[in-house]
Every structure is written in structure tokens, then in C-alpha cells.
N, C-alpha and C positions, 0 to 999 in steps of 0.2 A: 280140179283147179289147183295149182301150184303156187304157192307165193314163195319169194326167194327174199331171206331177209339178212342182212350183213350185219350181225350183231356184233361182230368184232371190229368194225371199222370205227374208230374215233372219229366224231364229228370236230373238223375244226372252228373254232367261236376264234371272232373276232376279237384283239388284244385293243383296249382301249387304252389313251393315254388321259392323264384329267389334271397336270401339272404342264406348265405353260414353258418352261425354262426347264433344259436339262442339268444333273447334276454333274455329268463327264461324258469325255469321248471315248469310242474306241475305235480303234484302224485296224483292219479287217487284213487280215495274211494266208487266210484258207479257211475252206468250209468241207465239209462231210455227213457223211449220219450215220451214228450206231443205233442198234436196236427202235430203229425210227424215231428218233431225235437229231434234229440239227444242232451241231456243235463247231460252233464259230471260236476259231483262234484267231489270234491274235495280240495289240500292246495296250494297257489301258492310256491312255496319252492325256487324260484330264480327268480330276477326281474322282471317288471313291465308288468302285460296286459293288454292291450285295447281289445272293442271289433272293428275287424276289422284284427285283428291279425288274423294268421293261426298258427293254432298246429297240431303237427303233430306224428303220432305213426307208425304203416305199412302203416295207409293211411293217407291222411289229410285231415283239415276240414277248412272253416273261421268259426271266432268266431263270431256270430252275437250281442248276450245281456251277458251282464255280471250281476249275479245279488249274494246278500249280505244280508244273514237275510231276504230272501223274496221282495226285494228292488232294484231296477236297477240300477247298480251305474257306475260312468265313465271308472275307472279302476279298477285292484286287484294288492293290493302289496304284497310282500315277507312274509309269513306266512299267510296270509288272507284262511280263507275258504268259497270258493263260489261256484256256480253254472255257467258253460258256456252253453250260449246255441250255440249248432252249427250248420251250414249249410254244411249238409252232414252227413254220416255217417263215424265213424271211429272205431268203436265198439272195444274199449278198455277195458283192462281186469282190474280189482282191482289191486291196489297196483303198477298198470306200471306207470312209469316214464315218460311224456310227452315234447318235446321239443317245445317252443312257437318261433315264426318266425316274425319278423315283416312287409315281403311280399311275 
């Protein structure tokens, strides 16, 4: 008897949100994935994000790195354009408008 078990495949869990109003937006300018992570760019267009935030489209995602000109940085403010990298996927289309959550 043979069992075949995929012990390297990450199970993806569902990103919950549990705050009823978001903290900011973000508008969505392209998507990709390195090293199997989706990494959404884009402008931040309404207040402040950390990563650790969730954003959220049809699906949601936590935001794990926030990076700037190539550069990891602590936060993104209001017109800023960066890259999130997230945990999960949420496969966002150009130009969609994302709400940011801050749990």
C-alpha cells in the first residue's frame, strides 16, 4: 500500500476580518508572484498601512512586507506607491479599489 503525502504544500486558511470600517484604500496597478507570494502594487489613495494589516477585495489576504523603490519600509502613506507582499492569495484585477483593514 502506498500513501502519497504533500508535506510541502502550505494549506491556505482563511484571512478573517473582525473590524467593521477600513483604515485606507488601495488601487491596485498590477499583480505577480515571487517565490509563491502574491505581491500587489500599486498607490496607497487613503490612509496609513502597516504590514500586518489585512486587505481585502472578494477575498482577503494579510499583508506581510511592504516595500518602496525596492526597499522594505515600515509603513505606506497616502499617495505612496508600493508593493505589498501578501500571505494568501486574493487575485486582484487592475485598477480595483482595495479596502485595508487593520484586523
Amino acid at each position: 500500500m502506498s500513501m502519497r503525502f504533500n508535506i510541502f504544500k502550505k494549506r491556505e486558511k482563511e484571512v478573517q476580518i473582525f473590524s467593521r470600517n477600513p483604515v485606507g484604500k488601495f488601487k491596485v496597478e498590477g499583480v505577480f508572484e515571487i517565490f509563491d507570494r502574491e505581491v500587489v502594487v500599486g498607490e496607497v489613495i487613503e490612509g496609513v498601512i502597516y504590514p500586518g494589516y489585512k486587505i481585502k477585495g472578494e477575498r482577503a489576504a494579510l499583508i506581510r512586507e511592504i516595500q518602496k523603490e525596492g526597499q522594505k519600509v515600515d509603513f505606506a502613506l497616502e499617495y505612496d506607491k508600493v508593493a505589498l507582499v501578501l500571505e494568501g492569495k486574493i487575485s486582484p484585477k487592475s485598477e480595483e479599489v482595495l479596502a485595508v483593514y487593520q484586523s
